[in-house]
C-alpha positions in Angstrom: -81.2 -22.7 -15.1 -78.8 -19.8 -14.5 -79.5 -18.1 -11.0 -78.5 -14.2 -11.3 -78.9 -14.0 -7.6 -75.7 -15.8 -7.6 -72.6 -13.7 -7.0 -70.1 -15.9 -8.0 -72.4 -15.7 -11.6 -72.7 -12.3 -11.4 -69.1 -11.9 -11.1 -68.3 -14.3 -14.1 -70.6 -11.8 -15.9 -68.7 -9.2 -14.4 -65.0 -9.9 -15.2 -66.1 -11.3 -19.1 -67.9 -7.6 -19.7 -66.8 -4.9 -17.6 -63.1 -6.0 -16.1 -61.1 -3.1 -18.2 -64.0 -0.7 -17.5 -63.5 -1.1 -13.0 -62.5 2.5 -11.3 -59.8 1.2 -8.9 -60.1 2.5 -4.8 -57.4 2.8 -2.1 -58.1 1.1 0.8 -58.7 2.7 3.8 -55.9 2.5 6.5 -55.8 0.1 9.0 -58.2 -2.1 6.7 -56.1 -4.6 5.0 -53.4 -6.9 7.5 -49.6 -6.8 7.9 -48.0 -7.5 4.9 -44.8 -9.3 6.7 -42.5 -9.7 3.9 -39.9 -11.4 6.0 -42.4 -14.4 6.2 -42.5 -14.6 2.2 -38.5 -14.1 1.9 -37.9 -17.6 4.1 -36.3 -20.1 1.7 -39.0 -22.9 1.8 -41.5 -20.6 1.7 -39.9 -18.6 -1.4 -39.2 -22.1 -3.4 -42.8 -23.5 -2.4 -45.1 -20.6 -3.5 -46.3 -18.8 -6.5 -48.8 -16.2 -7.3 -51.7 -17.6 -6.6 -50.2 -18.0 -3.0 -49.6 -14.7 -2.8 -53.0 -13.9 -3.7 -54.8 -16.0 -1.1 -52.2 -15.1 1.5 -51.2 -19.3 2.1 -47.2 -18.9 2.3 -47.4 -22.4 4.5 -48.1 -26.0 3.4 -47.0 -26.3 0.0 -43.5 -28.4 0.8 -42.5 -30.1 -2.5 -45.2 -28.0 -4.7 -44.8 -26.0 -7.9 -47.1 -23.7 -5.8 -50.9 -24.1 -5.1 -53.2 -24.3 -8.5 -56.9 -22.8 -8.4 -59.3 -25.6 -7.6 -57.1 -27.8 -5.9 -58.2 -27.9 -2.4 -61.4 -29.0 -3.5 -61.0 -31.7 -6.1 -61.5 -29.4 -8.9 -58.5 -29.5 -11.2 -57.7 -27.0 -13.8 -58.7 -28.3 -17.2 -57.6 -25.3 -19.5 -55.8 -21.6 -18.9 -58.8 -19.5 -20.0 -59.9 -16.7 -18.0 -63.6 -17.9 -17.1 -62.1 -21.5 -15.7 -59.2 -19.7 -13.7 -61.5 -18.0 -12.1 -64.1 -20.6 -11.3 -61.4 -22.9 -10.0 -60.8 -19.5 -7.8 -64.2 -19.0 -6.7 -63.6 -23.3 -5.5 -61.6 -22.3 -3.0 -62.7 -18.8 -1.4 -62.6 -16.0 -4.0 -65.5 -14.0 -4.5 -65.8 -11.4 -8.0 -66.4 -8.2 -7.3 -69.4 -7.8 -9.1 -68.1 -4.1 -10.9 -66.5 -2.2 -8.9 -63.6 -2.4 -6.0 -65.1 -0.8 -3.3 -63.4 -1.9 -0.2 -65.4 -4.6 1.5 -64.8 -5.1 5.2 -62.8 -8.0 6.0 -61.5 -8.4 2.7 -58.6 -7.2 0.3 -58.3 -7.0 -3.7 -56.4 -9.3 -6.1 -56.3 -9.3 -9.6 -56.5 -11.5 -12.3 -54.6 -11.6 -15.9 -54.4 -14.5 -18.3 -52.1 -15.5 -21.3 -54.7 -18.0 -23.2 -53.9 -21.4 -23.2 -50.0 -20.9 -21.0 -50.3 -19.3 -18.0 -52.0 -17.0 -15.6 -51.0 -14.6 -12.8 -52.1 -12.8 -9.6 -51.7 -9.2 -8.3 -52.5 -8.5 -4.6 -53.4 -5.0 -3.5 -51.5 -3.2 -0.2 -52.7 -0.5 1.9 -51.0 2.1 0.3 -52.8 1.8 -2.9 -49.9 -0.5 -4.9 -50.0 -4.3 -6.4 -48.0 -6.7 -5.5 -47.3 -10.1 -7.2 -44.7 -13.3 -6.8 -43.3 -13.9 -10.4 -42.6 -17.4 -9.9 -41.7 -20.0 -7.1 -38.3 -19.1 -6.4 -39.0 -15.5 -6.9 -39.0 -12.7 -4.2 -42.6 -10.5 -4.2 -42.4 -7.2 -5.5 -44.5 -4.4 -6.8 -42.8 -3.6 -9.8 -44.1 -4.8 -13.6 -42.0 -6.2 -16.1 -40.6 -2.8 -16.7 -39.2 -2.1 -13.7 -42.1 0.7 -12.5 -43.9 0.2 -9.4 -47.7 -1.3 -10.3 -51.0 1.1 -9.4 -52.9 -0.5 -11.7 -52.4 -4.6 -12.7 -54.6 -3.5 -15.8 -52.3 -0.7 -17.4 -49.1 -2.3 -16.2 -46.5 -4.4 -18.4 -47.8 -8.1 -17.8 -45.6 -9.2 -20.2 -42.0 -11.6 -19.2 -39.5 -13.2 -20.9 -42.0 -16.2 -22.1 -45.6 -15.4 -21.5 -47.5 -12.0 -22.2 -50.7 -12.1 -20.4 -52.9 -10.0 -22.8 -56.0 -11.1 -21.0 -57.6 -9.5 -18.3 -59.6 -11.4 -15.6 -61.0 -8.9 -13.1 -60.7 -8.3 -9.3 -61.7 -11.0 -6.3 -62.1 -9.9 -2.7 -60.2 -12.4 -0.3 -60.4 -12.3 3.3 -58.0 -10.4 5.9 -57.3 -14.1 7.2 -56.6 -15.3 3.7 -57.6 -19.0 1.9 -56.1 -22.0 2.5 -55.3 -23.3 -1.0 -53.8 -26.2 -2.6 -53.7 -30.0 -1.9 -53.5 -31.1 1.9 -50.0 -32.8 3.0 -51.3 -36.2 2.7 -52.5 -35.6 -1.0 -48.7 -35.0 -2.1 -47.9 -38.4 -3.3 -51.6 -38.5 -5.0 -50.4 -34.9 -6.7 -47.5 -36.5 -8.8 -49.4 -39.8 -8.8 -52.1 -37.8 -11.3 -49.4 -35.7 -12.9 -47.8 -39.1 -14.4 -50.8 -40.6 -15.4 -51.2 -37.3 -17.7 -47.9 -37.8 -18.5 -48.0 -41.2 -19.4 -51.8 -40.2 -21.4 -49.5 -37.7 -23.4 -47.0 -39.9 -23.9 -49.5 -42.6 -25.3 -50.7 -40.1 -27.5 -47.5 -38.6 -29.1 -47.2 -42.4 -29.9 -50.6 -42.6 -31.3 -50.0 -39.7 -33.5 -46.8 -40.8 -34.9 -48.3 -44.4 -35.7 -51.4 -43.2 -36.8 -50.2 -40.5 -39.1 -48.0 -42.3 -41.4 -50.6 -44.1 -43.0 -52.9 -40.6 -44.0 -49.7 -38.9 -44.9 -48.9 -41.3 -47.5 -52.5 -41.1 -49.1 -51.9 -37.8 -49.2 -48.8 -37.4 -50.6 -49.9 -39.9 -53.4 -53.0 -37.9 -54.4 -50.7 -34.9 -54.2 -48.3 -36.3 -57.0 -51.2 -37.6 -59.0 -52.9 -33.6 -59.4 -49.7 -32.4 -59.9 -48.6 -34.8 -63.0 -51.9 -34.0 -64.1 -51.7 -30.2 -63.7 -48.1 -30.4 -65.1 -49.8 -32.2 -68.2 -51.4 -28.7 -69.2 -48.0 -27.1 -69.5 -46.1 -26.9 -73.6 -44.2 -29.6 -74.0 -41.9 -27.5 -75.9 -41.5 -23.8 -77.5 -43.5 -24.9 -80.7 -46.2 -26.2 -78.7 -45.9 -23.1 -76.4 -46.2 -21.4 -79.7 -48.8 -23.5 -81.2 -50.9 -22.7 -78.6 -50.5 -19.0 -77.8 -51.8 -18.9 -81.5 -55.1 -21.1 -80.6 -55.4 -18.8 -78.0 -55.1 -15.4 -80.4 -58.0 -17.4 -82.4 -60.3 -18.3 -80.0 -60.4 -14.7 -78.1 -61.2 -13.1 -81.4 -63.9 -15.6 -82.1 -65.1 -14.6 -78.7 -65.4 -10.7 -79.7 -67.2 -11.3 -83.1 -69.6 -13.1 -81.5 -70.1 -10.8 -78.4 -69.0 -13.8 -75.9 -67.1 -13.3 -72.7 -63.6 -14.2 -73.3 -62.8 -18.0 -72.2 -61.5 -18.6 -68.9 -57.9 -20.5 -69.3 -56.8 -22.6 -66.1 -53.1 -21.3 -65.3 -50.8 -24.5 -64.2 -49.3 -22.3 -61.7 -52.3 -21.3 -59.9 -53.9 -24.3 -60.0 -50.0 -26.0 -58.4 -50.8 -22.9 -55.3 -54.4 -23.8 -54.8 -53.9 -27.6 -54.1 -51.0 -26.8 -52.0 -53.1 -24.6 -50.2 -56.1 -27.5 -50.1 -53.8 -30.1 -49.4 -52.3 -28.0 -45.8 -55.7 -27.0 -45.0 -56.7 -30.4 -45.4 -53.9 -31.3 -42.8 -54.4 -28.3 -40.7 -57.7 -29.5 -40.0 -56.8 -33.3 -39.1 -54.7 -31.5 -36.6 -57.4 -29.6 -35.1 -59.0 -33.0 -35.0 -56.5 -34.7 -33.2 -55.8 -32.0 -31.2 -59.4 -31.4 -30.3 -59.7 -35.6 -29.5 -56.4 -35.1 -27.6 -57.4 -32.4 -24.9 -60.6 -34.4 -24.5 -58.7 -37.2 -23.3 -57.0 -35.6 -21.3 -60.0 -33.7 -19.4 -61.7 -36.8 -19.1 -58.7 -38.5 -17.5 -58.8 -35.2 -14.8 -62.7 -35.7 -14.3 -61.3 -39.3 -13.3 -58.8 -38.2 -11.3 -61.2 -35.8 -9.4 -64.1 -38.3 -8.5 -61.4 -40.9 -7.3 -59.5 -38.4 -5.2 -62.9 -37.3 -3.9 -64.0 -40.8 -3.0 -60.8 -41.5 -1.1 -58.2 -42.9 -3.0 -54.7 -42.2 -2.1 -51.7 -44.4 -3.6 -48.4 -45.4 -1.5 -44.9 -44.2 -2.3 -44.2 -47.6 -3.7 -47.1 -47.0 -6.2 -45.9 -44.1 -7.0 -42.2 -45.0 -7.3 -43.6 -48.2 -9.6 -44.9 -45.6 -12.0 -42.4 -43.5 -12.3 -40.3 -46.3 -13.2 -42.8 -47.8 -15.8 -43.0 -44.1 -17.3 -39.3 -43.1 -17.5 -38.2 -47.2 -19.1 -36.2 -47.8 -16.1 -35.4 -50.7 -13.9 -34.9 -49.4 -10.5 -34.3 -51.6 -7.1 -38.3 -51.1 -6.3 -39.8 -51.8 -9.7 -37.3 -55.5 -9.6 -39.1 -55.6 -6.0 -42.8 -54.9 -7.4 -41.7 -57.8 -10.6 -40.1 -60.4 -7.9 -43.8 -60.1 -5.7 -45.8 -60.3 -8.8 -43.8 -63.7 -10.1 -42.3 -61.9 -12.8 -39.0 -62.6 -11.6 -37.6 -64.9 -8.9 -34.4 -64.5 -6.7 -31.6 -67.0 -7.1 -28.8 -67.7 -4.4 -25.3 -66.8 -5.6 -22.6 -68.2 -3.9 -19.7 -65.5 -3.0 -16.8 -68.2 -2.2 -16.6 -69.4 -6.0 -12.5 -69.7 -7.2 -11.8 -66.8 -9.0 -10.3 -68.6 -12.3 -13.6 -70.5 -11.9 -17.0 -68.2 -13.9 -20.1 -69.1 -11.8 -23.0 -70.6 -13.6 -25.5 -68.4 -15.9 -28.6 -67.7 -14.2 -31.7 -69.0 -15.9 -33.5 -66.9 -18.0 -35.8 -64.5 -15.7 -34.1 -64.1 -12.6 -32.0 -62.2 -10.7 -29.0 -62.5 -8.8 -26.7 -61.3 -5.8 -23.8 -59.7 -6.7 -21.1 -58.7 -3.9 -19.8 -54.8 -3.7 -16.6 -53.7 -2.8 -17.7 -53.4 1.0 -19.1 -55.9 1.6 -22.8 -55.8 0.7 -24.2 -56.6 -2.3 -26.7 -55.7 -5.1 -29.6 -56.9 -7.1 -28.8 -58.0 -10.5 -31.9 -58.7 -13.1 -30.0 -61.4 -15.4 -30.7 -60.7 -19.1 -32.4 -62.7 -22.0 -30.9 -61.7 -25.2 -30.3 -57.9 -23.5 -33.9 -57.8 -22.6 -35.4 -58.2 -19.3 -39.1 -60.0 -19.0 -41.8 -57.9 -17.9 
């Protein structure tokens, strides 16, 4: 059951009804904090954060990052760029909607919210002096100028659109307070961060080769069917001009039968119309097994993030070499650490090679399986996986 005591519910009423319809208010001097630029312009901090950064006023702890995503902090991953899940993810970590109107609330400050459906989203932060400011992108210097070039006193009327997203929709304001929000995942959730990122990575990979395997069979039913209509539609066309003729004629006949006796005129299939309408069937037919998959796809997908969430919230953190196993695995490599990870899982076992063997003298093949020590120019030496057939085991 819905509580409408709720603001954050109120809000989310508020932003999906009356977000274009908000009458905008300076703040009131001395009400909003220093806006120290200087601190945003330092390199880590201009690589590290983005716009929702900006917004929650968090230029520290992001080393490494993309910038802070909504939701973050508090296990509650983004699952889709809509308007109504930005926000809630928002609302996760400190936001609170300003129920219809922008009135300046003690404590607090303004940001704004605008969406491009299904890409990206962005954040506008209002100054003392009445003007919105936003970060473009990590790497990006904050400024208070849109797309066009003219300074921003309203995030709703000003160009939102860049060189590859236009963010059409409009999500409403958020108070924040004068201390700002801590967003984003803690420093010892880094390693867990691209641990999850490559297990959707590896889910989307798995899928792109599901959907190639899986489509050739459907595709070459349908193709078949395809041919069949059309030979059969094509079977309705003169064979040559006397038939063409011949038929024109029968035609002539049967029309003026049709008007003696006071009958509608017969309806005549046209070869070429019915060649359009099964094209048209036959893409709508694939069109839709798209939206399946598609639809099947993202589910998949959300699923493996509700995963992700309940196992970061219970504790689980993986270790570098995890991580640098996985990375491995998903690129098709064969780095030092995943020969390491094969060598302690008896996948592969380590063979002395002797260093003081005659030069006109080729030292024995290793057996299949293992690998082998092979000196460098100074003096150390390397790990060498020996090859079956060009093939390692795995």
């Amino acid at each position: 059951m819905l509580n409408i005591k709720n603001p954050s519910f109120v809000g989310l009423c508020y932003y999906l009804l009356m977000a274009d319809k908000t009458l905008l208010m300076k703040p009131e001097p001395g009400s909003l904090p220093r806006f120290e630029r200087a601190v945003w312009d330092q390199s880590d901090v201009l690589a590290s954060t983005n716009c929702y950064a900006f917004a929650a006023n968090s230029p520290d702890g992001h080393p490494g990052t993309y910038g802070p995503q909504p939701g973050d902090r508090h296990f509650s991953y983004l699952r889709e760029i809509t308007v109504r899940e930005v926000a809630e993810k928002a609302m996760t970590d400190g936001f609170i909607a300003t129920e219809g109107c922008t009135k300046p609330k003690p404590g607090h400050y303004v940001v704004a919210l605008a969406v491009a459906p299904n890409n990206d989203y962005h954040w506008y932060r209002q100054m003392e002096d009445g003007t919105w400011w936003h970060k473009p992108a990590p790497g990006k210097a904050v400024t208070n100028r849109d797309y066009d070039g003219n300074v921003i006193t309203d995030p709703r009327t000003a160009n939102r659109r860049n060189k590859r997203y236009e963010y059409t929709q409009f999500g409403g304001f958020f108070y924040v307070p004068n201390e700002g929000l801590k967003v984003g995942i803690t420093p010892d959730r880094e390693v867990l961060r691209e641990y999850e990122l490559q297990e959707v990575v590896e889910l989307v990979q798995r899928q792109k080769q599901q959907r190639k395997a899986s489509a050739r069979k459907p595709v070459k039913a349908d193709n078949d069917e395809f041919r069949r209509e059309r030979a059969r539609i094509n079977k309705q066309r003169p064979r040559n001009r006397l038939h063409a003729f011949v038929r024109r004629v029968w035609h002539r006949a049967e029309d003026m039968l049709a008007k003696i006796q006071g009958k509608p005129l017969p309806q005549r299939a046209d070869p070429d119309a019915q060649l359009e309408a099964l094209s048209e069937r036959m893409a709508e037919r694939a069109r839709a097994a798209d939206r399946h998959r598609r639809s099947a796809e993202l589910k998949e997908i959300k699923e493996l993030i509700a995963f992700q969430e309940q196992r970061a919230a219970e504790g689980f953190r993986p270790t570098e070499a995890d991580l640098k196993v996985k990375l491995s695995r998903q690129k098709g490599q064969r780095h030092s650490h995943s020969v390491a990870a094969d060598v302690q899982n008896g996948y592969l076992r380590w063979t002395p090679v002797s260093r003081t063997a005659p030069a006109d003298k080729p030292q024995p093949a290793a057996p299949t399986g293992e690998v082998k020590r092979q000196p460098t120019p100074d003096g150390g030496d390397i790990v060498v996986p020996v090859r079956d057939n060009n093939t390692l085991r795995p």
